[in-house]
C-alpha positions in Angstrom: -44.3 30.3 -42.9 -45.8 27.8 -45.7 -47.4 25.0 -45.4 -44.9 23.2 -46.5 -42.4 24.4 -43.6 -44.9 24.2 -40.8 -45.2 20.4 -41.9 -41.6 19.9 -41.7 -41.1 21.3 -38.0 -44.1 19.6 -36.9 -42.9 16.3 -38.1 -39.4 17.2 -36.7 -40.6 18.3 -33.2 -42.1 15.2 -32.7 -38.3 13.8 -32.7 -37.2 15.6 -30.0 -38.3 14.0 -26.5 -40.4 16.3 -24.6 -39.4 15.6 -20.9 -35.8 15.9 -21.3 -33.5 13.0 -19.7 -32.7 14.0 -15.6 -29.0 13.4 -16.6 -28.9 15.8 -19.7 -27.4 18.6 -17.9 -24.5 17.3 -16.3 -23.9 15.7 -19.8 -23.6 18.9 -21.6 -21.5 20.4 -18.3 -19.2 17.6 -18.7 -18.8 17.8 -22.4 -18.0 21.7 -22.1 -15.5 21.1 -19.0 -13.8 18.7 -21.1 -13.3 21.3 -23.8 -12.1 23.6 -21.9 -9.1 21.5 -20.6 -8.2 20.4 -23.8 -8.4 23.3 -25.7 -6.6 25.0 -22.7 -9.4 28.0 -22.3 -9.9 30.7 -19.9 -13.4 30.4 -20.4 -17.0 29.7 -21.6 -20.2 30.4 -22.3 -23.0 27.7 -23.2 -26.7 28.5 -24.0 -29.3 25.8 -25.3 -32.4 26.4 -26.2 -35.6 25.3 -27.4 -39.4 25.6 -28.1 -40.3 25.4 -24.2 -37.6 27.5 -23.0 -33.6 27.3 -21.8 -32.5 24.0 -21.7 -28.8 24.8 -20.8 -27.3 27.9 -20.0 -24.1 28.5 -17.9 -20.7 30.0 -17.9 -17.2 28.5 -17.3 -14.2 30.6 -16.4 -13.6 34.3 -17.3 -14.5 36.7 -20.3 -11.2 38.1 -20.7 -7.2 37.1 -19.7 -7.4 39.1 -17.0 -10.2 37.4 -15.3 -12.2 40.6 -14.4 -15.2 39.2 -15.4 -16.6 36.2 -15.2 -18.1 34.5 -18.2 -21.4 33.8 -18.9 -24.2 33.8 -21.9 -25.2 37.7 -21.5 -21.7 38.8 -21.6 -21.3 41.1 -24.7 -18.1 39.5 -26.7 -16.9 39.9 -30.4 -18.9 39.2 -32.5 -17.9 39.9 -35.8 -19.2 36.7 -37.1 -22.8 38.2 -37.0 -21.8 40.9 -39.7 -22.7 39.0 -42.6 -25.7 37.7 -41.5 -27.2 40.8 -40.3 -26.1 42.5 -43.9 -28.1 39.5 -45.4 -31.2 40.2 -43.5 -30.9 43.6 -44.3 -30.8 42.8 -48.1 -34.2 40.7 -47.5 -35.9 43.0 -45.3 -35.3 45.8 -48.4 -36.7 43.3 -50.7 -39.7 42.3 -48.3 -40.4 46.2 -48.3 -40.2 45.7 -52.0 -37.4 48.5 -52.1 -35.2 45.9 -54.7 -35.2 42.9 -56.3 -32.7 40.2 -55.9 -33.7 39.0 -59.6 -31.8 42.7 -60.7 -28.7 42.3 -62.3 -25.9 43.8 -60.1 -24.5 45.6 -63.1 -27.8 48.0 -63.5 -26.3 49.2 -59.8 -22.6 48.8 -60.6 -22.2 49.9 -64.3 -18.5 49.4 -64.3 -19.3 45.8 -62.7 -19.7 44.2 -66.5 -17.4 40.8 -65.3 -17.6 40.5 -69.4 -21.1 40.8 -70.0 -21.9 37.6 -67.5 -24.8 38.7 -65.7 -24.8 38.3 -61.5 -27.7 38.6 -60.0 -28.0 40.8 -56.8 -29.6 37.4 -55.0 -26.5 35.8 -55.8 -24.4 37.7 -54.0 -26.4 36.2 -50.6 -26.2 32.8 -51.5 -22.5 32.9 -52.6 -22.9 31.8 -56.3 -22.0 34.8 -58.0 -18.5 33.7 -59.2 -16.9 37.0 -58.2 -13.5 36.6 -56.8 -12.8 37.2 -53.6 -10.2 40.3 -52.9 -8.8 39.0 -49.9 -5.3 37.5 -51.4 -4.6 40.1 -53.3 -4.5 43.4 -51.2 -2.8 40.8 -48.3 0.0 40.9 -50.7 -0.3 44.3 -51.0 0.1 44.4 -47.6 -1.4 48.0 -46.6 -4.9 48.3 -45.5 -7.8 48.8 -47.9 -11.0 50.5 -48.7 -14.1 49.7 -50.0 -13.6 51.8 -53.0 -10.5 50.3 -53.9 -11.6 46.8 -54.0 -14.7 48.0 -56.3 -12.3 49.2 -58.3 -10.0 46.4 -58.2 -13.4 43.8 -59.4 -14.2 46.1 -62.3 -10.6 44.5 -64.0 -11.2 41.3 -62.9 -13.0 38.3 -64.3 -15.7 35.7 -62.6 -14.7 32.5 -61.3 -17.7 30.7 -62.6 -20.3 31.7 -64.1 -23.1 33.1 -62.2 -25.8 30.7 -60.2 -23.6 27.5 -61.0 -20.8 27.2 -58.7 -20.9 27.9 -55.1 -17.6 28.9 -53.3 -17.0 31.4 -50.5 -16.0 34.9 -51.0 -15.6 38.1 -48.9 -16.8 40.5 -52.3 -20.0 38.9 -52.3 -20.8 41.0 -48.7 -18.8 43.8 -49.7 -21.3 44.3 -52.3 -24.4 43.3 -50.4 -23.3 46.4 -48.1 -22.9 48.4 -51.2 -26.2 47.8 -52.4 -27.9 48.5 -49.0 -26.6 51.8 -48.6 -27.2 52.8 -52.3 -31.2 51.7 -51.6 -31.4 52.7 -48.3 -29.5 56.3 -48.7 -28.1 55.7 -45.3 -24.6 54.5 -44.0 -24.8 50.6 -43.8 -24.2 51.0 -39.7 -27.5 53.0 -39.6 -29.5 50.8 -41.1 -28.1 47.5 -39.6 -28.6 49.4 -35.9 -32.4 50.7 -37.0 -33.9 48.2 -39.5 -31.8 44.9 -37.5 -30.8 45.1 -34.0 -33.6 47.6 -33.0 -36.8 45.8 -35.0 -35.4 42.3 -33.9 -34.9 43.6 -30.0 -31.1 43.2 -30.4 -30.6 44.8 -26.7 -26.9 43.4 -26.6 -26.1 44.0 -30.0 -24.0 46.6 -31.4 -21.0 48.8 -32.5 -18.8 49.4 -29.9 -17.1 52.4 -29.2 -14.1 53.1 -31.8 -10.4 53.1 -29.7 -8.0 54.6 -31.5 -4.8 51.7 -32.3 -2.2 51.5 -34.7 -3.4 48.9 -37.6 -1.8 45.9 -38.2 -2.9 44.7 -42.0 -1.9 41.3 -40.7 -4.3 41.1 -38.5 -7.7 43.8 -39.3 -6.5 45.8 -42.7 -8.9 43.4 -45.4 -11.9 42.3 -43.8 -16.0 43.5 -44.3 -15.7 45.2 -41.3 -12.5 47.0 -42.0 -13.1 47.8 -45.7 -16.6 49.5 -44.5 -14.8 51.3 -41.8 -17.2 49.9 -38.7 -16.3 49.8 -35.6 -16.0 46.0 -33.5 -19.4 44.0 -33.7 -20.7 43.2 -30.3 -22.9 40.5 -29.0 -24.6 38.4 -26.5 -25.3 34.7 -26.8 -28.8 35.5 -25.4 -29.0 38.4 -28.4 -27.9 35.9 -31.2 -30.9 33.1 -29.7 -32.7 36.1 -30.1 -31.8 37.1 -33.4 -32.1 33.3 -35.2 -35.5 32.8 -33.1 -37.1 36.0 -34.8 -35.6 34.9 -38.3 -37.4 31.7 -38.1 -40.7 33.6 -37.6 -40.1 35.7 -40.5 -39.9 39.2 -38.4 -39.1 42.1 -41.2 -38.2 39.0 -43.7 -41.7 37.4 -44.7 -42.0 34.4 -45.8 -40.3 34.5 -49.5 -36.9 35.6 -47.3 -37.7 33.0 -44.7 -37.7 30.5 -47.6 -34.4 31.7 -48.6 -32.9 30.7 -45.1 -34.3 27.3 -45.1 -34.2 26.3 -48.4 -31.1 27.5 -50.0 -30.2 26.9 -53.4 -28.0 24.1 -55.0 -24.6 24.7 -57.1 -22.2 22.8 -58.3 -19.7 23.6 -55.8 -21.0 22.3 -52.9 -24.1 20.4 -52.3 -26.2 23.7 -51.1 -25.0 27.2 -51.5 -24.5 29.3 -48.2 -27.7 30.2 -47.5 -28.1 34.2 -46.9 -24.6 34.6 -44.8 -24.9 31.4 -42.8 -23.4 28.7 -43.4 -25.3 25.1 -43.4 -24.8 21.9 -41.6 -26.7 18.7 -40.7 -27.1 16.0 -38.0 -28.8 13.1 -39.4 -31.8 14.5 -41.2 -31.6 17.9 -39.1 -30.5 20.8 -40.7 -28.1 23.3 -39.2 -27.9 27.0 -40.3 -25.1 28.3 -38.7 -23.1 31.7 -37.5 -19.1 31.4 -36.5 -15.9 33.2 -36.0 -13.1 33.0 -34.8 -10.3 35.8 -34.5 -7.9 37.0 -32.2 -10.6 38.4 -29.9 -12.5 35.6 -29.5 -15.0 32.6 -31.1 -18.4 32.3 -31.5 -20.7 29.2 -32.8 -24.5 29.3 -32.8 -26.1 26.4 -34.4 -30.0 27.2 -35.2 -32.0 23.6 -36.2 -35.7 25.8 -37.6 -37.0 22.4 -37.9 -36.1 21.6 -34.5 -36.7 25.0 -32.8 -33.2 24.2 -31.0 -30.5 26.6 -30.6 -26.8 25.9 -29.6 -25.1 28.8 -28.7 -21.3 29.0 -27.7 -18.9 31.7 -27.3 -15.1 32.4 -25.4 -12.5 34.9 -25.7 -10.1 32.9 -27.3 -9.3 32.1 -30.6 -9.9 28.2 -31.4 -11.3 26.1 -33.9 -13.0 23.8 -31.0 -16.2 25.0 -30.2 -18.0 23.4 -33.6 -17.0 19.8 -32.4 -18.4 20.8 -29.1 -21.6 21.6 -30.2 -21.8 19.2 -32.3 -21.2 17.0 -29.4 -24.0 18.4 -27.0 -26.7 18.5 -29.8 -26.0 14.8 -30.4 -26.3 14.0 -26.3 -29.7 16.1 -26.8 -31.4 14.1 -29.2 -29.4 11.2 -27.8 -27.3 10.0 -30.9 -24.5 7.8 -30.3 -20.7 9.3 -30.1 -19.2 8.6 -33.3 -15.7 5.4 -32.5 -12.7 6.3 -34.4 -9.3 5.0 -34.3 -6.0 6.1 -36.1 -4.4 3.3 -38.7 -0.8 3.9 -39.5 -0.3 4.0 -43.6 3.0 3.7 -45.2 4.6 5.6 -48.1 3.2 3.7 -50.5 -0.1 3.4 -49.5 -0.2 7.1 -48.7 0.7 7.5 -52.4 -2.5 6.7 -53.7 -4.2 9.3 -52.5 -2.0 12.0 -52.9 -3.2 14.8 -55.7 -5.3 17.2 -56.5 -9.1 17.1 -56.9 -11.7 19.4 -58.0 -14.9 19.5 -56.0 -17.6 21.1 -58.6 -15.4 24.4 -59.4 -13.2 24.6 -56.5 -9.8 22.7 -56.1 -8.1 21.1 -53.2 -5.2 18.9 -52.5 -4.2 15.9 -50.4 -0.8 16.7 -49.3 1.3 14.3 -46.6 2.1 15.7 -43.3 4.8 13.6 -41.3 2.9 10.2 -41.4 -0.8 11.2 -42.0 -2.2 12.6 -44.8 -4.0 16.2 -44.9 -6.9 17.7 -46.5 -5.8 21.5 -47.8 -8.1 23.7 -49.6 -7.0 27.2 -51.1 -8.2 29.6 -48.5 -6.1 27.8 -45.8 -8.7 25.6 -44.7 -6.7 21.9 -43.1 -8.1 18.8 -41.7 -5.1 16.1 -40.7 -6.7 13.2 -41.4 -6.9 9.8 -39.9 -6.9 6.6 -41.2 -10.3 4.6 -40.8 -9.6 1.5 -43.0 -11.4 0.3 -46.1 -10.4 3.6 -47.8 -12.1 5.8 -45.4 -10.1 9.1 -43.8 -11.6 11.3 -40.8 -10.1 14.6 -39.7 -8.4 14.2 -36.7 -10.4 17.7 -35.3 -13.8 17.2 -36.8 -15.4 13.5 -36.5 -17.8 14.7 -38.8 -15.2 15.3 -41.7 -14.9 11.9 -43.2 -13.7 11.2 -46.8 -14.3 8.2 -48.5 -12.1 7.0 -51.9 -12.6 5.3 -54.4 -9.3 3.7 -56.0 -8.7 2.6 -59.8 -5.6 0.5 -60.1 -4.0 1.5 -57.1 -4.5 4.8 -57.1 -7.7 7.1 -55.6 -9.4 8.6 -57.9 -12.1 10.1 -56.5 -13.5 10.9 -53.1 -17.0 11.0 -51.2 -17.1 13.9 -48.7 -19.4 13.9 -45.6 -19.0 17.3 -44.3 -21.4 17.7 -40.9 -24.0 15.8 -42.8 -23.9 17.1 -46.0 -22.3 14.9 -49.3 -20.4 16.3 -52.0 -17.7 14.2 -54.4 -14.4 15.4 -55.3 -12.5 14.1 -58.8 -9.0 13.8 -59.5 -7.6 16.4 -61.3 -4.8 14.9 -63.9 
């Protein structure tokens, strides 16, 4: 690790108190049993950790409908989340062994990948600024399942979004590819080398494919994504396995220190105010930076929030599908470094006042709308994402799901023209599109 790093967790490790609060435990308890009534789950597991050890670690309920087993943090789950991380660290442990460069343009590996002679960068592809489309919408149309193949073929008549390195915006190509280039350097199916090169150097003992049962295919629900395209079986993990997996990242195991670097210090782009750095995605807590893994699907949810500079990781999974276990750790890791619960309340706007904000607005090169749902305004980007938002006063809007999604307008004339977005720390503006 540099210099430079090792500063920056020593500095932050002296913010974290080092004889934990007596009361700290039933806190985080109580915070998870509350989740779990209002999110109406079967069940839960919770594992905190940091630099001297477990902090937290317990189970709520049952692993599966049938409540044959009970759940807990070393129960194996879905956990097709981890995919695109483990690709990522695949792609820097081949460029640590100096087998590629992420500097080589993806078109000396692709030929027929030309995007009209705009040059992407295989490094791009990690930290999602290569302005490739994503294929997602269009073979959902199609509405049969896909292949790999097909969707190469698909990008070599299609053109960037952006141009390359400026713009960063989500999309499911960009790991398609990374597991393209893998197997082309490697000479091995990607499965193979993520099960040799990943889960076996990193001591992944719950981490793996699972055995392949045989089901009719719903394209609704599994025909168009990295796993299905690549033909892998169901991802599998523990919550003790993923502590295990971020805990080895942040000592650089099979990564060194330049991909180490690339974890902690991801790039900016216009799009956002960091790109995703390396197939997590990244968050913050005051001045405490979040690099995060989560899912959620019909087979369950998983959230595991790594601080490097902290040494603290929150790990949460169940066997349902739900959007609430961010809030929830967002929730315990403020009772752990003992930040005040953020007070909102829910103004009523009229039609008229809603007006003003109603629109479209571009944040760097992607677009989304504020739309009116019943009484409330909502946030809507164009992969589906929604926050219902309530009214703070003063021009200030916070989603009714996430506490930390606040927006923040600015109005000309009676009308909003422009919006500051606190997303889990991190600040990016959004412009009115006329």
């Amino acid at each position: 690790m540099t210099s430079a790093l090792l500063s920056a967790v020593a500095v932050a490790l002296s913010l974290v108190p080092q004889q934990t609060s007596a009361d700290l435990p039933a806190r985080l308890e109580g915070l998870a049993r509350a989740t779990l009534a209002d999110a109406q789950l079967e069940g839960l597991a919770v594992r905190v950790t940091t630099q001297n050890g477990t902090l937290f670690e317990r189970g709520f309920g049952y692993a599966d409908a049938g409540r044959a087993m009970v759940e807990g943090p070393g129960h194996a789950r879905d956990a097709e989340a981890l995919l695109e991380p483990l690709l990522a660290i695949a792609l820097l442990q081949l460029e640590h062994e100096q087998k590629l460069n992420l500097q080589q343009p993806l078109v000396e590996r692709f030929p027929k990948l030309t995007f009209d002679g705009r040059k992407v960068l295989l490094g791009q592809l990690l930290d999602q600024t290569s302005g490739i489309p994503s294929y997602r919408d269009a073979f959902e149309q199609r509405g049969t399942p896909a292949t790999a193949q097909e969707v190469l073929t698909w990008l070599e008549a299609r053109a960037l979004d952006a141009d390359p390195g400026t713009c960063a915006a989500y999309s499911e190509s960009n790991a398609l590819l990374v597991a393209q280039v893998i197997e082309q350097v490697a000479q091995a199916p990607v499965a193979q080398v993520l099960r040799l090169s990943v889960m076996e150097a990193l001591g992944l003992e719950d981490t793996s494919f699972a055995e392949r049962v045989a089901q009719p295919v719903d394209p609704k629900l599994h025909a168009f994504g990295i796993r299905d395209l690549l033909d892998l079986p169901p991802l599998r993990s523990s919550l003790v396995d993923v502590d295990r997996f971020v805990r080895q990242l942040g000592k650089g195991t099979g990564i060194g220190e330049e991909g180490l670097k690339r974890l902690l210090e991801p790039l900016e782009a216009r799009g956002d105010d960091k790109a995703w750095p390396a197939g997590f995605a990244i968050e913050r807590i005051g001045r405490n930076a979040a690099l995060v893994i989560q899912g959620s699907n019909e087979r369950g949810s998983l959230r595991v929030a790594w601080y490097p500079e902290l040494e603290l990781v929150v790990a949460l999974g169940t066997s349902a599908e739900t959007g609430a276990l961010a809030a929830l750790e967002r929730r315990m890791t403020r009772a752990i470094l003992d930040l005040p619960a953020t007070e909102l309340v829910d103004l009523v706007l009229d039609a008229e006042t809603r007006a003003a904000y109603l629109g479209a607005y571009a944040i760097g090169c992607n677009r989304v709308t504020i739309e009116e749902r019943g009484e409330r305004l909502e946030y809507v980007t164009p992969t589906g994402e929604r926050h219902l938002l309530r009214a703070q006063g003063h021009q200030r809007f916070v989603s009714a799901t996430d506490a930390e999604f606040e927006l923040t307008f600015t109005l000309r004339d009676s009308k909003a023209e422009s919006f500051l977005l606190t997303r889990r720390g991190y600040q990016t503006v959004g412009r009115r599109l006329e």
